[in-house]
C-alpha positions as CSV (number, residue, x, y, z in Angstrom):
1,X,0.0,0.0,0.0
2,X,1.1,3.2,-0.6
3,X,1.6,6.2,2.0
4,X,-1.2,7.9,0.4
5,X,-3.3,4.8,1.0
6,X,-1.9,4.6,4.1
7,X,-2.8,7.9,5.0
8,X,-7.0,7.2,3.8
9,X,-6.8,4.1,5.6
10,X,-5.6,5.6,8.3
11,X,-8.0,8.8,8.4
12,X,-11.3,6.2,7.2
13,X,-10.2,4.1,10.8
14,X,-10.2,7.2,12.4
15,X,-13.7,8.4,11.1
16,X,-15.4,5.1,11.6
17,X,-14.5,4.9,15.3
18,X,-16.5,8.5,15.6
19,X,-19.6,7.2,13.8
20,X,-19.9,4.4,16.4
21,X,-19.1,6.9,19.0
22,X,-21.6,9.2,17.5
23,X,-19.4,12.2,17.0
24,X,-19.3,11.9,13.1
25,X,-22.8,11.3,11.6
26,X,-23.4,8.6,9.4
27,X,-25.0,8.4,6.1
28,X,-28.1,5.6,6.0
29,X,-29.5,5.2,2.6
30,X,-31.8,2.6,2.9
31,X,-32.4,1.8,-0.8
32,X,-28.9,0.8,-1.0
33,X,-28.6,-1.4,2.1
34,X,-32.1,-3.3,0.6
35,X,-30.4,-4.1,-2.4
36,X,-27.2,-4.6,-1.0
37,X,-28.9,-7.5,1.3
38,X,-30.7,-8.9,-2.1
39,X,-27.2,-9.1,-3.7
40,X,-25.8,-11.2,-0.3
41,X,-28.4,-13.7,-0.5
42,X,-27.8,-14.0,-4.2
43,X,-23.6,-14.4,-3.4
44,X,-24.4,-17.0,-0.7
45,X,-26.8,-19.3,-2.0
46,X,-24.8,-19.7,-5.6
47,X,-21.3,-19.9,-4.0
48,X,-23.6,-22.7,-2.0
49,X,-24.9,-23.9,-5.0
50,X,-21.5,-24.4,-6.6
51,X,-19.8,-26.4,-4.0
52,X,-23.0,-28.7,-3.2
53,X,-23.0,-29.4,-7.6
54,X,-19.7,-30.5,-7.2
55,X,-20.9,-32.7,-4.3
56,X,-23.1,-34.2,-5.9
57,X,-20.8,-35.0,-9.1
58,X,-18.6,-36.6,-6.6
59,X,-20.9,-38.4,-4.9
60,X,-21.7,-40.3,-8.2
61,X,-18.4,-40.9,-8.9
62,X,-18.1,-42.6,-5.4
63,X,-21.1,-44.3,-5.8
64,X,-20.0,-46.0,-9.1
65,X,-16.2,-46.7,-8.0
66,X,-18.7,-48.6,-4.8
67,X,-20.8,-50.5,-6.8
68,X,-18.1,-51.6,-9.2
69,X,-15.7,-52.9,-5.5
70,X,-19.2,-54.5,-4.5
71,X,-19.3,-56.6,-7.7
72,X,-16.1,-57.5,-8.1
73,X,-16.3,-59.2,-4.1
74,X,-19.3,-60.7,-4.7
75,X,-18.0,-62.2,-7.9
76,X,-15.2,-63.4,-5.5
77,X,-18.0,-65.3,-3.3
78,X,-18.8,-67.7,-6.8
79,X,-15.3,-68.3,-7.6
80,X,-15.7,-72.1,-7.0
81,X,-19.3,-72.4,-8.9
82,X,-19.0,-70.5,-11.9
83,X,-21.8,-72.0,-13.4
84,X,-25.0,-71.4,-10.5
85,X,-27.8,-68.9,-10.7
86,X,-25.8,-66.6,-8.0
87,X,-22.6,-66.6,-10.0
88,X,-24.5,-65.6,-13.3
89,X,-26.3,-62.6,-11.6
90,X,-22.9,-61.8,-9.9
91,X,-21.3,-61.8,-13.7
92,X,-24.4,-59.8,-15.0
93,X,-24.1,-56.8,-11.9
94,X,-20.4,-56.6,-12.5
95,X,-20.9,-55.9,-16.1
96,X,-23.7,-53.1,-15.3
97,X,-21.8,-51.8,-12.8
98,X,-18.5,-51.4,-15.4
99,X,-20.9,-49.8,-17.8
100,X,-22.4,-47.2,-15.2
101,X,-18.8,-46.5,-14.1
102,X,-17.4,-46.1,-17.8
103,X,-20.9,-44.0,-18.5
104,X,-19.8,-41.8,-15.0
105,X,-16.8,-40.4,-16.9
106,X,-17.8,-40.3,-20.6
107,X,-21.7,-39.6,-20.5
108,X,-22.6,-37.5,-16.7
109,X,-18.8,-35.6,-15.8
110,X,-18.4,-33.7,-18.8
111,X,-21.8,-32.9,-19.6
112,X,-22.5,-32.0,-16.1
113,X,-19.2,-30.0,-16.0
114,X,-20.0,-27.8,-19.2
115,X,-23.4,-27.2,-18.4
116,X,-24.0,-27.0,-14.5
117,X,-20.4,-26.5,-12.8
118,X,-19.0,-24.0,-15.1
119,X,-21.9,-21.4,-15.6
120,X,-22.3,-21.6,-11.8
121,X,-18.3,-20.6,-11.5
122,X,-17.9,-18.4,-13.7
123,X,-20.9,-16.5,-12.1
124,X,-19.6,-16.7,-9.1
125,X,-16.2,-15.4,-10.2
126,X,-18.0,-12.5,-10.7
127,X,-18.7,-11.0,-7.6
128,X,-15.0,-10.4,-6.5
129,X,-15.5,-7.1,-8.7
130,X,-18.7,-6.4,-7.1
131,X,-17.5,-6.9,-4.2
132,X,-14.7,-4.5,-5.0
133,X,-17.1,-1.8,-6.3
134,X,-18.9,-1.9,-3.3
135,X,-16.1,-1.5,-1.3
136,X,-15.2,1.6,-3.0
137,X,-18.5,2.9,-2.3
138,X,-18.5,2.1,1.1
139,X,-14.6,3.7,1.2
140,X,-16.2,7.4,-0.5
141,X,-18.9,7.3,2.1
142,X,-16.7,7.5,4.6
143,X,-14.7,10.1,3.1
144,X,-18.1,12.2,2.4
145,X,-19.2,11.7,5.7
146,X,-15.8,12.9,7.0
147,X,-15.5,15.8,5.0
148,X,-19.3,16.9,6.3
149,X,-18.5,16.5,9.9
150,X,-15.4,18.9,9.0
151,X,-17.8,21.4,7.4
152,X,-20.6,21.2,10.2
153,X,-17.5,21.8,12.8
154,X,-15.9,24.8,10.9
155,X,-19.5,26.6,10.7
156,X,-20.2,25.6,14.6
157,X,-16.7,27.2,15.4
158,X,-15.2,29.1,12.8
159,X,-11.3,29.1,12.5
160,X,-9.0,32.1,12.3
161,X,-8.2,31.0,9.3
162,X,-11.3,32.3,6.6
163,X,-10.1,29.6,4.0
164,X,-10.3,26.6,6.2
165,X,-14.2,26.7,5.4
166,X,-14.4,27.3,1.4
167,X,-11.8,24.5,1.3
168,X,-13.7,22.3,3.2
169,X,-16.7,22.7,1.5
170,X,-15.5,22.6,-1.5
171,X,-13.9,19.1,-0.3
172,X,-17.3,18.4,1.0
173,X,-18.9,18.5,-2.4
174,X,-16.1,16.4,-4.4
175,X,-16.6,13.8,-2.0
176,X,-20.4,13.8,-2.2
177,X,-20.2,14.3,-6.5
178,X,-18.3,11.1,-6.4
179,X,-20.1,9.2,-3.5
180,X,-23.5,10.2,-5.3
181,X,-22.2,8.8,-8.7
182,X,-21.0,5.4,-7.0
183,X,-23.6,5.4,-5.1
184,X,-26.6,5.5,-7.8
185,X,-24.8,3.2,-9.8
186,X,-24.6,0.4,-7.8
187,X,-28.5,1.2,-6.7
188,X,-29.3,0.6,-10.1
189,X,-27.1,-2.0,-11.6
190,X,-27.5,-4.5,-8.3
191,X,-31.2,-5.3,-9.2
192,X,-30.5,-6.0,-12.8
193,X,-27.6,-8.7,-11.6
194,X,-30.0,-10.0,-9.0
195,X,-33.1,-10.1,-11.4
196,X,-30.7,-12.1,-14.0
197,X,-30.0,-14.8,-11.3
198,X,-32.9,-17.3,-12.6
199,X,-32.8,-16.6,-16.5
200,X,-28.9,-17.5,-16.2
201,X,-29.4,-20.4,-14.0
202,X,-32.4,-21.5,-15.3
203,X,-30.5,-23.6,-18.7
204,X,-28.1,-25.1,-15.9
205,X,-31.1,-26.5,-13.6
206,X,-32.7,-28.2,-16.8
207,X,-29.2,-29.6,-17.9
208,X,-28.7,-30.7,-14.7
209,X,-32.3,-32.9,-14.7
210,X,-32.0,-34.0,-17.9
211,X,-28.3,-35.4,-17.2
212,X,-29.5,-36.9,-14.0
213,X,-32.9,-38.6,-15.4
214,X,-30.6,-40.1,-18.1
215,X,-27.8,-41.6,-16.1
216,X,-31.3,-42.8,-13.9
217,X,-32.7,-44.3,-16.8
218,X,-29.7,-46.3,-18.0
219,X,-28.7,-47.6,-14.6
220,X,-32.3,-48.8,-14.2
221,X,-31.9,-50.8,-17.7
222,X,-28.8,-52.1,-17.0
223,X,-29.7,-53.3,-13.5
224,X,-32.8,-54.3,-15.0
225,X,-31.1,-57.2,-16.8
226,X,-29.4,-58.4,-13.9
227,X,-32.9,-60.0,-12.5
228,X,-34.3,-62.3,-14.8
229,X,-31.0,-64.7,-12.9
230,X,-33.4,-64.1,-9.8
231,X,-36.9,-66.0,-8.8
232,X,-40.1,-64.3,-10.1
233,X,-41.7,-64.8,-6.3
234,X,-38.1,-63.4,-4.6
235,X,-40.2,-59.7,-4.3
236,X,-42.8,-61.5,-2.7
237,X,-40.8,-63.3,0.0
238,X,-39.3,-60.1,0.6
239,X,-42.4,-59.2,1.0
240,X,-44.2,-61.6,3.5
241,X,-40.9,-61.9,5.6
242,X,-39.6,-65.8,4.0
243,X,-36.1,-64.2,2.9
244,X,-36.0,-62.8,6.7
245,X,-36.8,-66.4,7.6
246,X,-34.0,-67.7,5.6
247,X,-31.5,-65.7,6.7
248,X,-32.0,-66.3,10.4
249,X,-31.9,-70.1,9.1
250,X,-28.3,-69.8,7.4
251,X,-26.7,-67.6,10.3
252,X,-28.2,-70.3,13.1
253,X,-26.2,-72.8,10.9
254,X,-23.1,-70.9,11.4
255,X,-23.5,-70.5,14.8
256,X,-23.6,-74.6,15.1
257,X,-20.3,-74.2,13.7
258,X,-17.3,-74.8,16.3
259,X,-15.2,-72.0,15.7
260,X,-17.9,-70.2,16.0
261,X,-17.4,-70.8,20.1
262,X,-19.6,-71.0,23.1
Protein backbone atom coordinates (compact mmCIF):
# COMPACT_ATOMS: atom_id res chain seq x y z
CA UNK A 1 0.00 0.00 0.00
CA UNK A 2 1.15 3.23 -0.58
CA UNK A 3 1.62 6.17 2.01
CA UNK A 4 -1.19 7.94 0.40
CA UNK A 5 -3.35 4.75 0.98
CA UNK A 6 -1.95 4.64 4.09
CA UNK A 7 -2.79 7.92 5.05
CA UNK A 8 -6.96 7.23 3.77
CA UNK A 9 -6.77 4.12 5.57
CA UNK A 10 -5.65 5.64 8.33
CA UNK A 11 -8.00 8.81 8.45
CA UNK A 12 -11.26 6.17 7.23
CA UNK A 13 -10.24 4.10 10.76
CA UNK A 14 -10.24 7.18 12.44
CA UNK A 15 -13.69 8.41 11.08
CA UNK A 16 -15.39 5.13 11.63
CA UNK A 17 -14.50 4.95 15.26
CA UNK A 18 -16.54 8.51 15.61
CA UNK A 19 -19.57 7.21 13.82
CA UNK A 20 -19.90 4.36 16.40
CA UNK A 21 -19.08 6.88 19.05
CA UNK A 22 -21.63 9.20 17.46
CA UNK A 23 -19.36 12.19 17.02
CA UNK A 24 -19.35 11.87 13.10
CA UNK A 25 -22.85 11.30 11.56
CA UNK A 26 -23.39 8.64 9.43
CA UNK A 27 -25.01 8.44 6.10
CA UNK A 28 -28.07 5.64 6.04
CA UNK A 29 -29.47 5.24 2.63
CA UNK A 30 -31.76 2.64 2.86
CA UNK A 31 -32.36 1.83 -0.84
CA UNK A 32 -28.86 0.80 -0.96
CA UNK A 33 -28.56 -1.43 2.07
CA UNK A 34 -32.14 -3.33 0.62
CA UNK A 35 -30.44 -4.13 -2.42
CA UNK A 36 -27.22 -4.57 -1.02
CA UNK A 37 -28.89 -7.46 1.26
CA UNK A 38 -30.66 -8.91 -2.06
CA UNK A 39 -27.21 -9.12 -3.68
CA UNK A 40 -25.79 -11.24 -0.33
CA UNK A 41 -28.42 -13.74 -0.48
CA UNK A 42 -27.78 -14.01 -4.24
CA UNK A 43 -23.62 -14.43 -3.40
CA UNK A 44 -24.40 -16.97 -0.74
CA UNK A 45 -26.78 -19.32 -2.04
CA UNK A 46 -24.83 -19.70 -5.57
CA UNK A 47 -21.30 -19.92 -4.01
CA UNK A 48 -23.59 -22.72 -1.99
CA UNK A 49 -24.88 -23.92 -4.96
CA UNK A 50 -21.47 -24.41 -6.55
CA UNK A 51 -19.77 -26.39 -3.96
CA UNK A 52 -23.01 -28.73 -3.22
CA UNK A 53 -23.02 -29.43 -7.56
CA UNK A 54 -19.66 -30.50 -7.19
CA UNK A 55 -20.88 -32.74 -4.28
CA UNK A 56 -23.13 -34.22 -5.91
CA UNK A 57 -20.81 -34.98 -9.10
CA UNK A 58 -18.60 -36.55 -6.60
CA UNK A 59 -20.94 -38.38 -4.86
CA UNK A 60 -21.74 -40.28 -8.21
CA UNK A 61 -18.43 -40.93 -8.88
CA UNK A 62 -18.15 -42.59 -5.37
CA UNK A 63 -21.09 -44.33 -5.80
CA UNK A 64 -20.04 -45.95 -9.10
CA UNK A 65 -16.16 -46.74 -8.04
CA UNK A 66 -18.67 -48.64 -4.76
CA UNK A 67 -20.78 -50.47 -6.81
CA UNK A 68 -18.06 -51.62 -9.16
CA UNK A 69 -15.74 -52.89 -5.46
CA UNK A 70 -19.19 -54.51 -4.48
CA UNK A 71 -19.31 -56.62 -7.65
CA UNK A 72 -16.12 -57.47 -8.08
CA UNK A 73 -16.33 -59.19 -4.11
CA UNK A 74 -19.32 -60.70 -4.70
CA UNK A 75 -17.96 -62.22 -7.89
CA UNK A 76 -15.18 -63.43 -5.48
CA UNK A 77 -18.04 -65.31 -3.25
CA UNK A 78 -18.78 -67.68 -6.78
CA UNK A 79 -15.26 -68.35 -7.62
CA UNK A 80 -15.72 -72.14 -6.99
CA UNK A 81 -19.33 -72.40 -8.92
CA UNK A 82 -19.04 -70.48 -11.92
CA UNK A 83 -21.80 -72.01 -13.36
CA UNK A 84 -25.04 -71.43 -10.52
CA UNK A 85 -27.79 -68.89 -10.71
CA UNK A 86 -25.84 -66.65 -8.00
CA UNK A 87 -22.60 -66.55 -10.03
CA UNK A 88 -24.47 -65.62 -13.30
CA UNK A 89 -26.34 -62.58 -11.65
CA UNK A 90 -22.94 -61.82 -9.86
CA UNK A 91 -21.29 -61.80 -13.72
CA UNK A 92 -24.36 -59.82 -14.99
CA UNK A 93 -24.11 -56.81 -11.93
CA UNK A 94 -20.43 -56.62 -12.55
CA UNK A 95 -20.86 -55.89 -16.08
CA UNK A 96 -23.72 -53.10 -15.33
CA UNK A 97 -21.76 -51.78 -12.77
CA UNK A 98 -18.47 -51.36 -15.40
CA UNK A 99 -20.94 -49.83 -17.75
CA UNK A 100 -22.36 -47.16 -15.20
CA UNK A 101 -18.76 -46.46 -14.14
CA UNK A 102 -17.40 -46.06 -17.78
CA UNK A 103 -20.95 -43.96 -18.54
CA UNK A 104 -19.77 -41.77 -14.96
CA UNK A 105 -16.81 -40.41 -16.90
CA UNK A 106 -17.84 -40.26 -20.59
CA UNK A 107 -21.68 -39.58 -20.53
CA UNK A 108 -22.57 -37.50 -16.68
CA UNK A 109 -18.84 -35.57 -15.79
CA UNK A 110 -18.39 -33.75 -18.81
CA UNK A 111 -21.81 -32.85 -19.64
CA UNK A 112 -22.49 -31.96 -16.07
CA UNK A 113 -19.20 -30.02 -15.95
CA UNK A 114 -19.99 -27.77 -19.16
CA UNK A 115 -23.45 -27.22 -18.42
CA UNK A 116 -23.97 -27.03 -14.51
CA UNK A 117 -20.39 -26.55 -12.85
CA UNK A 118 -18.96 -23.96 -15.08
CA UNK A 119 -21.87 -21.43 -15.58
CA UNK A 120 -22.30 -21.58 -11.83
CA UNK A 121 -18.32 -20.63 -11.49
CA UNK A 122 -17.89 -18.35 -13.75
CA UNK A 123 -20.87 -16.53 -12.14
CA UNK A 124 -19.62 -16.66 -9.06
CA UNK A 125 -16.16 -15.41 -10.25
CA UNK A 126 -17.99 -12.45 -10.69
CA UNK A 127 -18.74 -10.96 -7.55
CA UNK A 128 -15.03 -10.44 -6.50
CA UNK A 129 -15.55 -7.07 -8.68
CA UNK A 130 -18.74 -6.43 -7.09
CA UNK A 131 -17.48 -6.86 -4.16
CA UNK A 132 -14.70 -4.47 -5.02
CA UNK A 133 -17.07 -1.76 -6.28
CA UNK A 134 -18.90 -1.89 -3.25
CA UNK A 135 -16.11 -1.53 -1.30
CA UNK A 136 -15.19 1.61 -3.01
CA UNK A 137 -18.46 2.89 -2.35
CA UNK A 138 -18.50 2.06 1.08
CA UNK A 139 -14.62 3.71 1.21
CA UNK A 140 -16.21 7.37 -0.50
CA UNK A 141 -18.93 7.33 2.12
CA UNK A 142 -16.72 7.51 4.62
CA UNK A 143 -14.75 10.08 3.12
CA UNK A 144 -18.10 12.24 2.40
CA UNK A 145 -19.23 11.69 5.69
CA UNK A 146 -15.85 12.87 7.01
CA UNK A 147 -15.55 15.82 4.99
CA UNK A 148 -19.26 16.93 6.29
CA UNK A 149 -18.50 16.51 9.95
CA UNK A 150 -15.45 18.92 9.03
CA UNK A 151 -17.83 21.35 7.41
CA UNK A 152 -20.57 21.18 10.16
CA UNK A 153 -17.53 21.82 12.77
CA UNK A 154 -15.88 24.79 10.93
CA UNK A 155 -19.48 26.64 10.68
CA UNK A 156 -20.16 25.62 14.55
CA UNK A 157 -16.69 27.15 15.39
CA UNK A 158 -15.15 29.07 12.80
CA UNK A 159 -11.25 29.06 12.46
CA UNK A 160 -9.03 32.11 12.28
CA UNK A 161 -8.15 30.96 9.26
CA UNK A 162 -11.26 32.30 6.56
CA UNK A 163 -10.09 29.63 4.03
CA UNK A 164 -10.32 26.57 6.15
CA UNK A 165 -14.19 26.65 5.39
CA UNK A 166 -14.44 27.32 1.42
CA UNK A 167 -11.84 24.51 1.26
CA UNK A 168 -13.66 22.30 3.19
CA UNK A 169 -16.70 22.73 1.55
CA UNK A 170 -15.47 22.62 -1.53
CA UNK A 171 -13.87 19.14 -0.30
CA UNK A 172 -17.28 18.39 0.99
CA UNK A 173 -18.85 18.47 -2.40
CA UNK A 174 -16.15 16.44 -4.40
CA UNK A 175 -16.64 13.78 -2.03
CA UNK A 176 -20.40 13.83 -2.20
CA UNK A 177 -20.18 14.34 -6.48
CA UNK A 178 -18.27 11.07 -6.35
CA UNK A 179 -20.09 9.18 -3.46
CA UNK A 180 -23.48 10.18 -5.33
CA UNK A 181 -22.18 8.85 -8.70
CA UNK A 182 -20.98 5.40 -6.98
CA UNK A 183 -23.56 5.43 -5.08
CA UNK A 184 -26.65 5.46 -7.83
CA UNK A 185 -24.84 3.23 -9.79
CA UNK A 186 -24.55 0.39 -7.76
CA UNK A 187 -28.46 1.15 -6.66
CA UNK A 188 -29.26 0.60 -10.15
CA UNK A 189 -27.06 -2.01 -11.63
CA UNK A 190 -27.54 -4.49 -8.28
CA UNK A 191 -31.21 -5.27 -9.25
CA UNK A 192 -30.45 -6.04 -12.82
CA UNK A 193 -27.55 -8.73 -11.56
CA UNK A 194 -29.98 -10.00 -8.96
CA UNK A 195 -33.11 -10.11 -11.36
CA UNK A 196 -30.69 -12.08 -13.97
CA UNK A 197 -30.05 -14.84 -11.32
CA UNK A 198 -32.90 -17.34 -12.55
CA UNK A 199 -32.80 -16.61 -16.52
CA UNK A 200 -28.94 -17.49 -16.22
CA UNK A 201 -29.42 -20.43 -13.99
CA UNK A 202 -32.41 -21.46 -15.32
CA UNK A 203 -30.52 -23.64 -18.74
CA UNK A 204 -28.14 -25.06 -15.93
CA UNK A 205 -31.12 -26.45 -13.64
CA UNK A 206 -32.68 -28.24 -16.79
CA UNK A 207 -29.23 -29.57 -17.91
CA UNK A 208 -28.68 -30.74 -14.66
CA UNK A 209 -32.29 -32.87 -14.68
CA UNK A 210 -32.00 -34.02 -17.90
CA UNK A 211 -28.34 -35.38 -17.19
CA UNK A 212 -29.47 -36.91 -14.04
CA UNK A 213 -32.89 -38.62 -15.39
CA UNK A 214 -30.65 -40.07 -18.12
CA UNK A 215 -27.77 -41.65 -16.09
CA UNK A 216 -31.29 -42.77 -13.90
CA UNK A 217 -32.72 -44.31 -16.76
CA UNK A 218 -29.65 -46.28 -18.04
CA UNK A 219 -28.66 -47.62 -14.56
CA UNK A 220 -32.35 -48.77 -14.19
CA UNK A 221 -31.91 -50.82 -17.69
CA UNK A 222 -28.76 -52.08 -16.97
CA UNK A 223 -29.73 -53.27 -13.49
CA UNK A 224 -32.76 -54.30 -15.02
CA UNK A 225 -31.10 -57.19 -16.80
CA UNK A 226 -29.43 -58.44 -13.93
CA UNK A 227 -32.93 -60.00 -12.51
CA UNK A 228 -34.27 -62.31 -14.83
CA UNK A 229 -31.05 -64.75 -12.89
CA UNK A 230 -33.43 -64.09 -9.81
CA UNK A 231 -36.90 -65.97 -8.79
CA UNK A 232 -40.07 -64.27 -10.10
CA UNK A 233 -41.71 -64.76 -6.29
CA UNK A 234 -38.13 -63.39 -4.63
CA UNK A 235 -40.19 -59.71 -4.30
CA UNK A 236 -42.81 -61.54 -2.75
CA UNK A 237 -40.85 -63.34 0.02
CA UNK A 238 -39.33 -60.10 0.58
CA UNK A 239 -42.45 -59.19 0.96
CA UNK A 240 -44.22 -61.58 3.45
CA UNK A 241 -40.88 -61.88 5.55
CA UNK A 242 -39.58 -65.76 3.98
CA UNK A 243 -36.10 -64.15 2.89
CA UNK A 244 -35.95 -62.84 6.68
CA UNK A 245 -36.76 -66.38 7.59
CA UNK A 246 -34.04 -67.71 5.57
CA UNK A 247 -31.51 -65.69 6.66
CA UNK A 248 -31.96 -66.32 10.42
CA UNK A 249 -31.87 -70.13 9.08
CA UNK A 250 -28.31 -69.82 7.38
CA UNK A 251 -26.69 -67.58 10.31
CA UNK A 252 -28.18 -70.29 13.07
CA UNK A 253 -26.20 -72.76 10.94
CA UNK A 254 -23.09 -70.92 11.36
CA UNK A 255 -23.48 -70.48 14.82
CA UNK A 256 -23.55 -74.62 15.08
CA UNK A 257 -20.35 -74.20 13.74
CA UNK A 258 -17.27 -74.75 16.26
CA UNK A 259 -15.19 -72.05 15.71
CA UNK A 260 -17.93 -70.23 16.05
CA UNK A 261 -17.38 -70.79 20.12
CA UNK A 262 -19.64 -70.98 23.10
Amino acid sequence: MSWGGLKKATNRFGTTLMQKTGHVERTIDREFAEEEGRYRTMEKETNNLQKDAKTYLDAIRAMASSQTRIAETVGLFFTADRTSDGAMAGHAYKSAVDELDAGVGRELDAPYRATVLEPIGKLNSYYTNINAAIDKRNHKMIDYDAARAKVKKLVEKPSDDTSKLPRAQAELEEAKEVFDMLNDQLITELPLLTDQRIPYLGPSFEAMIKIQLRFAQEGYEKLSGVQRYFAENIRDEYANGVLDGQVEGVLDQMKELSIFGP
